[in-house]
C-alpha positions as CSV (number, residue, x, y, z in Angstrom):
1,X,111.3,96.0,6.7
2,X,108.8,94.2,8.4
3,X,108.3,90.4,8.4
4,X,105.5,88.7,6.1
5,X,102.9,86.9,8.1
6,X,100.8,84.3,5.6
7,X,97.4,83.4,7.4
8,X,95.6,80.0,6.8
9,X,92.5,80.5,4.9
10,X,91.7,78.2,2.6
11,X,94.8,75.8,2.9
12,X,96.1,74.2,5.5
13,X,99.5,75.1,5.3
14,X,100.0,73.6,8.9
15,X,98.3,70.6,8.3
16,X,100.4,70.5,5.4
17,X,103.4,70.6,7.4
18,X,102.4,68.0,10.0
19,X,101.6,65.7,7.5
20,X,105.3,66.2,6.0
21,X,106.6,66.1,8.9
22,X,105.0,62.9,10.2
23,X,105.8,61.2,6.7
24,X,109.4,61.9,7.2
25,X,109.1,60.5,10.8
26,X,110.8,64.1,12.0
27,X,109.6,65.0,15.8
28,X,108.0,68.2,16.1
29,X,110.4,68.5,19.1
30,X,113.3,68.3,17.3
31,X,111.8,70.8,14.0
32,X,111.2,73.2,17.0
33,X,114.5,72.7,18.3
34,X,116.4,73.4,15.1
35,X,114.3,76.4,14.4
36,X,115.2,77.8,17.7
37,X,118.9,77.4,17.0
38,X,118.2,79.3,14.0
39,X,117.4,82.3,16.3
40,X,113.2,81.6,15.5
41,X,110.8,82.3,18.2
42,X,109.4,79.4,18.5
43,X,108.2,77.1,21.5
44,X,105.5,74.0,21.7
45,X,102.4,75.9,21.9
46,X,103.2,77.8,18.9
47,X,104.5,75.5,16.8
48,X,101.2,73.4,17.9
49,X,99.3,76.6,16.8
50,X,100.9,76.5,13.0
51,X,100.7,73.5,12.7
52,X,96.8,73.1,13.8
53,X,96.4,76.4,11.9
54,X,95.3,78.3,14.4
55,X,98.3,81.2,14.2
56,X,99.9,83.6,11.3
57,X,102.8,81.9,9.8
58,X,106.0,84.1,9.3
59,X,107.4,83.6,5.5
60,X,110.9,83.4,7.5
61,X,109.4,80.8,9.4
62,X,108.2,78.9,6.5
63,X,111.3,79.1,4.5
64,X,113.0,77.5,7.7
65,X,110.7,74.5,8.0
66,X,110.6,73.8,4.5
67,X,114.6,73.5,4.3
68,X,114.7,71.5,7.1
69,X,111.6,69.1,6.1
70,X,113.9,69.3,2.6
71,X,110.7,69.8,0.4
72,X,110.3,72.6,-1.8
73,X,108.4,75.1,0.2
74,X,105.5,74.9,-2.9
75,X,104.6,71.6,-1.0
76,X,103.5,73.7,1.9
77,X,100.6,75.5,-0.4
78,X,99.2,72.2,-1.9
């Protein structure tokens, strides 16, 4: 089965995630870096892109962040 891509429209689910992520004082570098142990292809420029909005978001992808930002992944959509 394919993977689900979720595409920003009218909520910014990466700003949603910076803003988490900044709050928590978590370094992008080291989100990217544990997502990339997880076996996600994921680099700076397109983590910047999710995060900025500006690139589909896998629901894999989501799941991860949210577990390792340890919010419920609801608080991504808000």
């Amino acid at each position: 089965m394919d993977e689900i891509k979720i595409r920003p429209d009218k909520i910014s689910v990466g700003g949603n995630i910076k803003r988490i992520r900044t709050a928590k004082h978590i370094r992008a570098y080291d989100l990217i870096r544990d997502l990339q142990l997880e076996g996600f292809n994921i680099n700076k420029q397109r983590y910047y892109k999710l995060e900025h909005d500006l690139a589909n978001v896998y629901a894999s992808e989501l799941v991860a962040i949210a577990r390792y930002l340890d919010v419920d992944i609801s608080e991504l959509f808000k």
